[in-house]
C-alpha positions in Angstrom: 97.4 113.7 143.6 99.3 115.9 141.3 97.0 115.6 137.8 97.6 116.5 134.8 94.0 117.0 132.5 93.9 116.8 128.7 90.9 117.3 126.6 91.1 117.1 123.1 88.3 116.0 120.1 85.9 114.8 122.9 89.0 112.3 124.4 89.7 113.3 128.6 92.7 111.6 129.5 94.1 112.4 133.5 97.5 111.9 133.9 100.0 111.9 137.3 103.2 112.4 138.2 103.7 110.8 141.5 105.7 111.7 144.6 108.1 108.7 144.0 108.3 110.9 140.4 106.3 108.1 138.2 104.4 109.0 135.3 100.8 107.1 135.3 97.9 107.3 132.9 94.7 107.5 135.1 92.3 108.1 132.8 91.6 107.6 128.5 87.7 107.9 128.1 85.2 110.2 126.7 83.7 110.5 130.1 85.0 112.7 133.1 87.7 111.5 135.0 85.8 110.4 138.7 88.9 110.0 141.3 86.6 107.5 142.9 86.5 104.7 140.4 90.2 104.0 141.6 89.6 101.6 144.2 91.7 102.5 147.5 93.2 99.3 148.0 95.9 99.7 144.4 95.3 103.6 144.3 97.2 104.0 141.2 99.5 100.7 141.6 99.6 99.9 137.9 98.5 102.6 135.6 102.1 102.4 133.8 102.2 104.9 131.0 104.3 102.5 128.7 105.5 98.9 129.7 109.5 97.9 128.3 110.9 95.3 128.8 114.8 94.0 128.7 116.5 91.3 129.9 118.3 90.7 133.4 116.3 92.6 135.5 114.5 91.2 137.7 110.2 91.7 137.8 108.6 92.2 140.9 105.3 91.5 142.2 103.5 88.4 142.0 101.7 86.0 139.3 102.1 88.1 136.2 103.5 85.5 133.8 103.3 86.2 131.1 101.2 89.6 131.3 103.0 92.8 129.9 102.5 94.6 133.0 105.6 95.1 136.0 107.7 95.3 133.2 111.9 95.9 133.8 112.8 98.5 133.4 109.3 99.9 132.8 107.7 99.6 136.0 110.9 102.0 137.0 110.6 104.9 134.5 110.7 108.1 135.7 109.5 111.8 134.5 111.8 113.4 132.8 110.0 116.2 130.4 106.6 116.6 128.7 106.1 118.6 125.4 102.7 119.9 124.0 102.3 121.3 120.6 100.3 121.6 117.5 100.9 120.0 114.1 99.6 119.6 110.6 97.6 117.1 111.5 96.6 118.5 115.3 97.7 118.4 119.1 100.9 116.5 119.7 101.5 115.3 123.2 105.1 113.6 124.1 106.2 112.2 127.8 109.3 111.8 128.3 110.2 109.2 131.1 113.9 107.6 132.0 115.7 104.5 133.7 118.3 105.9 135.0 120.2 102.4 135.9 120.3 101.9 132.4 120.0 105.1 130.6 117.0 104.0 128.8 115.1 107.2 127.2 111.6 106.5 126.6 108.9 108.6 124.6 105.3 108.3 124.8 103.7 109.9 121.8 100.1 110.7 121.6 99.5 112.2 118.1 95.5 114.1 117.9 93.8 114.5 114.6 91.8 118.0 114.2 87.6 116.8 114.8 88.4 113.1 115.2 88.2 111.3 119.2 91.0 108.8 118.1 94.9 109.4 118.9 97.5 107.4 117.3 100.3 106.3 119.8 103.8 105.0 119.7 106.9 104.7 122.0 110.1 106.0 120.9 113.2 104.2 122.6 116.7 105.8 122.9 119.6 104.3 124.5 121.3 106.9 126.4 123.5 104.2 128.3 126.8 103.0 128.4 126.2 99.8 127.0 123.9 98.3 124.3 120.8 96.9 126.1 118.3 94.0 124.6 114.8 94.7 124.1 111.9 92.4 124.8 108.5 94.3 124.4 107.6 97.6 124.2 104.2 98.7 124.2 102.7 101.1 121.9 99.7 102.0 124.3 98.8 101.2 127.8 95.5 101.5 129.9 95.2 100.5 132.8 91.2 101.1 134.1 89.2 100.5 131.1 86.4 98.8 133.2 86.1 101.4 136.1 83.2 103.7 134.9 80.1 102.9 136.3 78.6 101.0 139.4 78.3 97.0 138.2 80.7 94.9 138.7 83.0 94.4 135.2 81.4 90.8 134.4 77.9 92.5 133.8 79.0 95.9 132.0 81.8 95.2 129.8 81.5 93.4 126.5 84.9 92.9 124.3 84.5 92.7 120.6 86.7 90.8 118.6 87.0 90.9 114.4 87.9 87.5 113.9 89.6 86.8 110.3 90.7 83.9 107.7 90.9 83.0 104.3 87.0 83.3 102.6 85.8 83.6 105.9 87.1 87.2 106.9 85.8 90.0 109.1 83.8 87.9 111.5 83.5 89.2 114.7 82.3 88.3 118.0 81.3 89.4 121.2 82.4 87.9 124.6 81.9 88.5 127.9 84.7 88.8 130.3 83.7 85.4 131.2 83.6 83.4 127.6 87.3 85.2 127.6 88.3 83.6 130.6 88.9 86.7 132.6 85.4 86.6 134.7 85.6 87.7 138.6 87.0 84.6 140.5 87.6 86.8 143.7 85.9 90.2 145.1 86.9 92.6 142.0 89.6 94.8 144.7 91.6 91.7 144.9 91.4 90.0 141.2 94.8 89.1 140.9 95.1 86.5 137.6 97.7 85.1 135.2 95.2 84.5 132.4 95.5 86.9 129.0 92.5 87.8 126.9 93.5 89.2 123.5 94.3 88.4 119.8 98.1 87.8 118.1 99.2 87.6 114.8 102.9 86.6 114.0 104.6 86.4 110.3 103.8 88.4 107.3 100.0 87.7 107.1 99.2 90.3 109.6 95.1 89.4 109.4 95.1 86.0 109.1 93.5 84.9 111.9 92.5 88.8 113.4 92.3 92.1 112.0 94.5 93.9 114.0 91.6 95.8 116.4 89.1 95.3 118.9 85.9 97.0 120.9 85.3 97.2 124.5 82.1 98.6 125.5 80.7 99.7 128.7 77.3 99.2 128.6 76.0 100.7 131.9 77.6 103.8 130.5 77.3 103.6 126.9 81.0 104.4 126.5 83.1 102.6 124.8 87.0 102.0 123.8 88.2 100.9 120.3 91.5 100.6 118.4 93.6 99.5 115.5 97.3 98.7 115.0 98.8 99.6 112.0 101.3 97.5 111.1 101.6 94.8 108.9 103.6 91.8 110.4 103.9 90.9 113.5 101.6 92.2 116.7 99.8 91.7 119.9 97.2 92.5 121.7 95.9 91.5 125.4 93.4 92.8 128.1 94.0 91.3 131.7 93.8 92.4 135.1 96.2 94.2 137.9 95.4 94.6 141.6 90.9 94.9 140.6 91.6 96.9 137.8 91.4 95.3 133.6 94.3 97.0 131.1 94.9 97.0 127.7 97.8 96.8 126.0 98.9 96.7 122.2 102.1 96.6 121.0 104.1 95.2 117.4 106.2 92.2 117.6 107.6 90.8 121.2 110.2 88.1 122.0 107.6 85.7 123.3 104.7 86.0 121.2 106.7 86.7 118.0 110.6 85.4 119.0 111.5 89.7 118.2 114.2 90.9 120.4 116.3 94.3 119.1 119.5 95.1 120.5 119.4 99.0 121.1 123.5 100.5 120.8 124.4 103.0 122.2 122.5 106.8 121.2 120.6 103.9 118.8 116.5 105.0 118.8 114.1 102.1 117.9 110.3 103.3 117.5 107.6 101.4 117.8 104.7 100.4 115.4 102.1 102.8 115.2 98.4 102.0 117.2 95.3 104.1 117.1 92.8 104.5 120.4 89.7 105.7 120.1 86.7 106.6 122.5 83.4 107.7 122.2 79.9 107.9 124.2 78.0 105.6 121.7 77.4 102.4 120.2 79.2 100.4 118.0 78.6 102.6 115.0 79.6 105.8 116.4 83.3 104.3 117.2 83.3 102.8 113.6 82.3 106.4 112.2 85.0 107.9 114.1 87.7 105.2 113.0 86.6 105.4 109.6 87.1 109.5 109.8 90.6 108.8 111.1 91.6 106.2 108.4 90.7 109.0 105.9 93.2 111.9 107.8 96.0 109.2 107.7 96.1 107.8 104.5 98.0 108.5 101.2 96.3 111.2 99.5 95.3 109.8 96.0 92.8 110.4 92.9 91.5 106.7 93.4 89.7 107.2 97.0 88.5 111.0 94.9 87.2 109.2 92.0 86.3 105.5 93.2 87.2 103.8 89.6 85.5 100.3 88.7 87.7 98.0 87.8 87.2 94.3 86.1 89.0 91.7 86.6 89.4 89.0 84.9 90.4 86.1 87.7 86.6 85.3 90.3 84.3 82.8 88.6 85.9 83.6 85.1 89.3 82.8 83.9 90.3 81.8 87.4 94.3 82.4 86.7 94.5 81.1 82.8 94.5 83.9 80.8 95.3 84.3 77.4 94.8 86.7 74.5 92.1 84.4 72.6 90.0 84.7 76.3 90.8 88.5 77.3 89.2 90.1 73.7 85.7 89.3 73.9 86.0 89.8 77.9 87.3 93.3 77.4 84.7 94.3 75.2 81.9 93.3 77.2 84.0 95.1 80.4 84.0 98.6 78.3 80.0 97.7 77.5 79.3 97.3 81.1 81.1 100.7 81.9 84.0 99.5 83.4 87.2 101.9 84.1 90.2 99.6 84.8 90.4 96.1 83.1 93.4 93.9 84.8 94.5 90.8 83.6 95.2 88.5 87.1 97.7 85.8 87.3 99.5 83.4 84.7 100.4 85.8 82.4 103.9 85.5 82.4 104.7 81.9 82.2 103.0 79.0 80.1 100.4 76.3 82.1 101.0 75.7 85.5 102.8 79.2 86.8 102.9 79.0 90.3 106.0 78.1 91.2 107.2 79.8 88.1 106.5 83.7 89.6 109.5 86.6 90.2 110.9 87.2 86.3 108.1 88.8 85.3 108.2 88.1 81.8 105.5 88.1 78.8 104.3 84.2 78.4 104.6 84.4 74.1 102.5 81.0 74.5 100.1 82.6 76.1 100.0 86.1 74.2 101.5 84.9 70.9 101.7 89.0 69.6 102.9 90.1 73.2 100.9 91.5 76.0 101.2 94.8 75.0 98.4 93.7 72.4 96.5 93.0 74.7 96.9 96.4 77.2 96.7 98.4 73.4 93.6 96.7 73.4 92.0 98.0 76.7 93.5 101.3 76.1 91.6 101.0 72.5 88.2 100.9 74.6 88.3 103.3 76.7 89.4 101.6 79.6 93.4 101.5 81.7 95.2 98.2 81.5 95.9 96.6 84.7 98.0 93.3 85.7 98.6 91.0 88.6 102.2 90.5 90.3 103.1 88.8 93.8 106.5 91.0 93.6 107.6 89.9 97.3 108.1 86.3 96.5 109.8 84.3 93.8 109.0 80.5 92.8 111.5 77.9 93.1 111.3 77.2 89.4 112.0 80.5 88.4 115.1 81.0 86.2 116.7 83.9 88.8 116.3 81.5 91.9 120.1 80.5 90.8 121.3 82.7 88.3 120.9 86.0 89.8 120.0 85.6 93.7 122.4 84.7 96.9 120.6 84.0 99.4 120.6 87.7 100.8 117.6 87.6 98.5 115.7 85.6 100.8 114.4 84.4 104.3 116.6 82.2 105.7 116.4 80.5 109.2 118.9 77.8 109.8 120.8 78.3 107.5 118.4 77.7 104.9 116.2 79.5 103.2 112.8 79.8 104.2 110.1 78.8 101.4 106.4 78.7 101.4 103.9 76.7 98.8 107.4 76.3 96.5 107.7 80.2 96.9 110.6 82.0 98.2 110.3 84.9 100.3 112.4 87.7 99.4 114.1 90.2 101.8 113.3 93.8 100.6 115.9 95.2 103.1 118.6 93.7 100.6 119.3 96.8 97.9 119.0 94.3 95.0 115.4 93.2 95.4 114.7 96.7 95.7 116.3 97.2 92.6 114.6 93.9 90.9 111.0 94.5 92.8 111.6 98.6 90.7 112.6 97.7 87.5 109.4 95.2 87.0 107.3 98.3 88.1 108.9 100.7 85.9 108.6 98.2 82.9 105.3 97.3 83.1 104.3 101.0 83.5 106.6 102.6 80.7 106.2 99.3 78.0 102.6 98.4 78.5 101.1 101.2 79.7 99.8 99.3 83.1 98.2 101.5 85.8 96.7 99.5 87.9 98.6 96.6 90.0 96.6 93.9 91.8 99.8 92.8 94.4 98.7 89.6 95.6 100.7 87.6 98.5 99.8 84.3 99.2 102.7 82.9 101.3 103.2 82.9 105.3 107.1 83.2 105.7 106.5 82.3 109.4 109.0 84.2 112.4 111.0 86.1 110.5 114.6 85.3 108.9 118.2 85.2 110.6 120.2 87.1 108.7 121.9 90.7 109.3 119.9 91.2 112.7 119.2 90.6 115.8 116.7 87.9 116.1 114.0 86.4 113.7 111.7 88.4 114.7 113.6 91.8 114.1 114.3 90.6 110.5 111.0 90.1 109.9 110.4 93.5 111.4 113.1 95.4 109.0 112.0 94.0 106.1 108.4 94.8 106.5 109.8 98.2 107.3 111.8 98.1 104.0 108.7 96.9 102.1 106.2 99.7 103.3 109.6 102.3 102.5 109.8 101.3 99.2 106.1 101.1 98.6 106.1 104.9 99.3 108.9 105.1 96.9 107.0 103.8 94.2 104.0 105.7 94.6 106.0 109.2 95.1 107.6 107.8 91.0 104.0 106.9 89.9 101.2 109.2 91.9 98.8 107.7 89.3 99.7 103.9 89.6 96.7 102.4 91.2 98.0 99.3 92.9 95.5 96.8 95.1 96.8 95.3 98.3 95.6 91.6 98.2 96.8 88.7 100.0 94.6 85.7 99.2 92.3 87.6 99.6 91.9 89.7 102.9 94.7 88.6 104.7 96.6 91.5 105.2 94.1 94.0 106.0 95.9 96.7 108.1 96.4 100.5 107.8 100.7 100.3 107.7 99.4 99.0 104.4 96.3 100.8 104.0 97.7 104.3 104.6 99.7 103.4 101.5 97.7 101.4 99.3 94.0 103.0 97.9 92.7 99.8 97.7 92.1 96.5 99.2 90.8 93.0 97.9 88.6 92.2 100.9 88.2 88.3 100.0 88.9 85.3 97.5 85.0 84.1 99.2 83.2 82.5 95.4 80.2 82.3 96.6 77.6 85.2 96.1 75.6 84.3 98.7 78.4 84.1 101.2 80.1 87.5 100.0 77.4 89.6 101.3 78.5 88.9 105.1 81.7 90.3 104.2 80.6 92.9 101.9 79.0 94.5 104.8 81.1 93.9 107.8 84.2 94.9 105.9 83.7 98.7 106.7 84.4 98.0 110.3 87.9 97.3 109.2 88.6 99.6 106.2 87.2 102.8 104.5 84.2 102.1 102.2 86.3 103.4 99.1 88.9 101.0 100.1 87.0 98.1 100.6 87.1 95.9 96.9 84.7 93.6 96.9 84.3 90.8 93.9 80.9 91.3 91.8 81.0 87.7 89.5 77.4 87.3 87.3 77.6 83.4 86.9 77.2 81.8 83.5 74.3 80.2 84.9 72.2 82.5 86.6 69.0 84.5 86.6 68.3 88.2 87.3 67.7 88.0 90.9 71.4 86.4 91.1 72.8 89.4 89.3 71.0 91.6 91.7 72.4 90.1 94.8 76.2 90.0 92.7 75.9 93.5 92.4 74.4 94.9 95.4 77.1 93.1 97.1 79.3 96.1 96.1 77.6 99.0 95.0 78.4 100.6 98.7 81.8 100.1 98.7 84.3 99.6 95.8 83.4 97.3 92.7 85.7 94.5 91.8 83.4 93.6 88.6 84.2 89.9 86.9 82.3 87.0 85.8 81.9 85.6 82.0 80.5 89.0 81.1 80.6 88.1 77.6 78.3 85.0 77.7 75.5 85.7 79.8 72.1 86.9 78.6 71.6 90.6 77.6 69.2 91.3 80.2 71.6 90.0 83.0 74.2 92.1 81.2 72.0 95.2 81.2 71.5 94.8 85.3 75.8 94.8 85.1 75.4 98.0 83.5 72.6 99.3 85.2 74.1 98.7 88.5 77.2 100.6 87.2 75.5 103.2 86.1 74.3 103.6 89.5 77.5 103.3 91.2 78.8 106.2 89.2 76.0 108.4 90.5 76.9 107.7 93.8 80.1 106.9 94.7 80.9 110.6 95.5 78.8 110.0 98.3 80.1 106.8 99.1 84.4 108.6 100.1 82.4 110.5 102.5 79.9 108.5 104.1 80.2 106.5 107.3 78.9 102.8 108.3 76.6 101.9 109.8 74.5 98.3 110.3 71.2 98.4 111.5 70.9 95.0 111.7 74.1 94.3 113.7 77.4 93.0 112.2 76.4 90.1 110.1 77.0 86.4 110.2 77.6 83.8 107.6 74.0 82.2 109.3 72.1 85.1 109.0 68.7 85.3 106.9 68.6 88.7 106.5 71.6 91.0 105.9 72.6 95.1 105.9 74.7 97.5 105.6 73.9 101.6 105.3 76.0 104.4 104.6 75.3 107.8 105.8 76.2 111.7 104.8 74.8 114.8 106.0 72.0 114.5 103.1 71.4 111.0 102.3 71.6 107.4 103.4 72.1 104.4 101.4 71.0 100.7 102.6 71.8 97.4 100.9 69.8 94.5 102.5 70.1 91.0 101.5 67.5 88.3 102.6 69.4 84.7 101.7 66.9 82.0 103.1 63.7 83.4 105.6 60.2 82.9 105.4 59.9 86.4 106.3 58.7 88.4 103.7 58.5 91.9 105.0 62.0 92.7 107.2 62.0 96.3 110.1 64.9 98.0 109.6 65.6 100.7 112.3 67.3 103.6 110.7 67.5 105.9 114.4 69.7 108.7 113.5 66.5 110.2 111.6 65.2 110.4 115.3 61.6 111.2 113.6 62.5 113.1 110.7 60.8 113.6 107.6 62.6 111.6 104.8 62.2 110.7 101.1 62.7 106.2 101.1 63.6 104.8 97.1 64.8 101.7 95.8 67.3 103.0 92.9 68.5 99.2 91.8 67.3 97.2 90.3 64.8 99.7 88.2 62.7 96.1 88.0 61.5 96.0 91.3 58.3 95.4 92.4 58.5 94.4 96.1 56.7 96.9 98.6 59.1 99.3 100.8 58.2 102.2 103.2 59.6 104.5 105.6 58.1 105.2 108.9 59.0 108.7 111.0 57.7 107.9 113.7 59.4 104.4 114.4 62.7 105.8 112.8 62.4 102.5 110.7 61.6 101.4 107.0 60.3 98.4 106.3 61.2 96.2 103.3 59.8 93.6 101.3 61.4 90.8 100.0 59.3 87.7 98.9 61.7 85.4 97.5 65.0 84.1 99.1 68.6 85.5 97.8 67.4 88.7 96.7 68.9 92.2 97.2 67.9 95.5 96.7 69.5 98.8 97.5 67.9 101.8 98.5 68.7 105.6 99.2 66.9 107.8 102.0 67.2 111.6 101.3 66.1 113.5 104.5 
């Protein structure tokens, strides 16, 4: 076998060029390539280094279906050239393979990041033919062998992870095995031959609403695992399977069947594909979470809101819920700049008297609403101390809104039958059209150069569906561009206004993915109004997004006692603090636990853009009793833990990285407690009281 070996940031990936001249991945893993775990019946049949796939040529082999494997031309490719260099960010490593019936040119790009065991990938296509040639699928990264370390059989070792997602119920995920996927052994593992897919999809504009874009395999007679993301925010596709004994894995962006995306490539024309992220470590599932957590940091936009981890109120969960008006905001600001607040936005309605809805994409001051003008109102927050902030859904426009017909064609908008595509009486505008671009600016620059706004909330709450028909090649490549056009013009904006904080929310989380994420500094993580519930997703939403990303809602209730404002709080003092709730009408002592918890934030949320996750209670579940989530720097350790209904009173927490070290265990919120806590070195645990149900407390180790 003619290997190649590649070591980098604690990843060993084994690649071969073949006598027949093929390129083949053998090997992605933190553990040593072991020739023997390729069983001799395949050798390397399979393996591909990329799948492509176009249309009239034929497949061969046997009972794929619809499986991205054998792909035409891919399963042709041959070497061409392979280039290895460093970068800013690291090692680069690019194969370059070629069909030379078509002239298809394809790159395989493996791009290392300095102290961090994930690589991003991506496939670069060019068209070196005569002709123009259709394009069906590309992957982005291909694996063939993620099962083969170890002696068991893959049923017993190998446990898939999956981060399921909706609206108020995100970030819930789930462990199979291969059999609850449907995937189990049905024949002596040399010979497992199936046409069943295991995997996750998303296709339209909500890229998370029914997955987060990532998944976990682990291998648990070797304690290695496999993890990944894919950054983009459309249209994608994941899928593990099986070929000739061995499991693959695949990811890839939008494809004809999953997604109805086809591109035709012209001639010299390059397409790239959406960028994915593959990780691997010798650990559990914290240790792949660190490491993806390390990488989200080295790809994102640099920006003083992940430095300096503002709190920001706003005015929308279990308050004005959307109805805003200058007679509400006053006394709601003031009690905002009491609490020691940063940021105050006003959310949605502003611009257009009652029912706004279907009203949204002018973007003009409601004078019913603010009879002296908004800019009153931002003066106002300015006035205390604090940086005005307002909501905007800038990729849609309402069907009542006065531009709809005015202004707009429809090269504005989706359109798919000749008609144009509409959602909940919303449009969906096309940012690849230079007009929206222009429209979608000039609100920006207005509401940052006549009110003084710095801080955005960008909500979305429309699905838009396949993609639109005009000015491309299918549906699904419309969809593509304009997402393309979006995230482009994003960067515009924040390259005009470095400052401009704006939030990426989409009813919540439902676009929770790092194309947007590497631009935005923030993300709403849920539109969840119940307290109680929020804490799952409070502390499984670092599994998806950096802890100084993650925005999670902190809503007092009119009605509540101290114990509730605990548990509010603590629901985001480890992660970013979306602070609401009638601030101005509850008690003073529930408004001195606001401040308190504040207070506390402040002192530690430089630890917080450092830290990494952990949960040493496992990933939580709406059901759960007893809930937690720790952070973790070189010095210190932070641990929220909620208890919702138990009759347990004293809850073992097992805290192992301390592996017997002396440490220092405090509550630090709320100052009020009383409940019993200790820390044992010897067990590597601490042990918590909590006698009454729906309480929280947060606590800090130093060690």
């Amino acid at each position: 076998m003619n290997l190649k070996y590649i070591t980098e940031n604690g990843i060993n990936i084994v690649l071969e060029k073949t006598d027949e001249n093929e390129v083949k991945l053998l090997h992605f893993s933190a553990m040593e390539f072991d020739e023997k775990t390729l069983y001799s019946r395949t050798k390397t049949l399979g393996f591909k280094l990329v799948e492509v796939q176009c249309p009239g040529i034929n497949r061969p082999g046997e009972r794929h279906g619809n499986k991205y494997i054998v792909t035409a031309p891919g399963y042709r490719l041959k070497y061409k050239d392979f280039k290895d260099y460093r970068n800013d960010f690291g090692r680069k490593i690019e194969i370059i393979t070629f069909d030379e019936e078509t002239g298809l040119e394809v790159t395989s790009n493996f791009q290392f990041f300095d102290g961090i065991s994930v690589a991003r990938s991506w496939t670069t296509l060019i068209n070196k033919g005569k002709k123009a040639l259709g394009i069906e699928y590309v992957s982005s990264f291909a694996l063939t062998g993620i099962e083969k370390e170890g002696l068991k059989n893959q049923d017993e070792k190998i446990r898939v992870r999956i981060p399921h997602n909706s609206w108020q119920r995100e970030l819930q995920w789930q462990e199979y095995t291969l059999e609850q996927l449907g995937i189990g052994l049905a024949q002596p593992v040399h010979y497992q031959h199936s046409s069943k897919v295991a995997g996750a999809t998303n296709v339209g504009n909500w890229s998370t609403k029914e997955y987060i874009p990532m998944g976990y395999v682990e291998n648990t007679e070797t304690g290695s695992n496999l993890f990944w993301q894919i950054e983009h925010n459309g249209s994608w596709h994941w899928e593990i399977s099986d070929q000739e004994g061995h499991l693959y894995l695949q990811l890839s962006g939008p494809s004809e069947i999953e997604s109805h995306w086809y591109k035709e490539l012209k001639q010299n024309e390059i397409f790239e594909s959406v960028y994915t992220s593959v990780g691997t470590t010798m650990g559990n599932f914290d240790t792949a979470m660190g490491e993806l957590t390390k990488y989200r940091r080295a790809i994102r936009r640099p920006n003083n809101d992940n430095e300096s981890l503002a709190v920001i109120f706003n005015d929308y969960m279990n308050c004005l819920w959307g109805d805003p008006t200058a007679e509400k905001e006053f006394p709601l600001i003031d009690a905002a700049a009491q609490a020691g607040c940063e940021y105050f936005c006003i959310d949605a309605g502003w611009y257009a008297k009652g029912f706004w809805w279907d009203w949204v994409g002018e973007w003009q001051e409601s004078r019913e609403r603010f009879p002296n003008g908004l800019k009153e109102v931002t003066d106002y927050i300015r006035s205390k101390g604090l940086v005005p902030g307002a909501w905007l859904e800038i990729e849609v426009m309402g069907i009542k809104c006065p531009m709809v017909n005015e202004v707009c064609d429809d090269t504005w908008f989706f359109t798919r039958h000749g008609k144009r595509v509409y959602d909940r009486s919303r449009y969906q505008l096309d940012f690849r059209n230079e007009k929206v671009i222009a429209h979608a600016t000039g609100v920006i620059d207005k509401l940052v150069s006549e009110y003084g706004i710095g801080y955005i909330k960008m909500d979305y709450n429309i699905e838009p569906g396949i993609g639109t028909e005009y000015n491309c090649d299918s549906v699904g490549d419309g969809l593509l561009g304009h997402q393309r056009a979006y995230l482009k013009w994003l960067d515009e904006i924040f390259i005009k206004y470095p400052d401009l904080i704006i939030e990426n929310c989409s009813s919540g989380g439902l676009r929770i993915d790092y194309a947007m994420l590497s631009r935005y500094s923030i993300q709403s993580t849920s539109d969840q109004d119940d307290y109680r519930k929020y804490c799952t997703i409070a502390a499984n939403s670092p599994a998806a997004l950096t802890p100084e990303q993650s925005a999670i809602w902190s809503y007092p209730m009119s009605e509540g006692d101290k114990e509730e404002v605990v548990f509010n709080m603590v629901n985001a003092m480890l992660l970013r603090v979306h602070q609401s709730g009638h601030l101005g009408y509850i008690t003073e002592d529930r408004k001195e636990l606001v401040k308190e918890a504040l207070d506390v934030y402040k002192n530690i949320r430089q630890d917080i853009k450092i830290s990494l996750p952990f949960w040493p209670l496992g990933l939580s579940k709406f059901s759960d009793q007893w809930v937690c989530l720790g952070l973790k720097t070189d010095k210190k350790a932070y641990i929220a833990v909620w208890k919702r209904e138990s009759s347990e009173t004293v809850k073992e927490i097992p805290v192992d990285f301390l592996k017997e070290k002396s440490a220092k265990l405090s509550c630090i919120y709320p100052n009020f407690n009383e409940n019993r806590f200790s820390y044992n070195a010897e067990k590597s645990t601490i042990s918590v009281e909590l006698k009454e149900n729906y309480t929280a407390r947060l606590y800090e180790i130093e060690f």
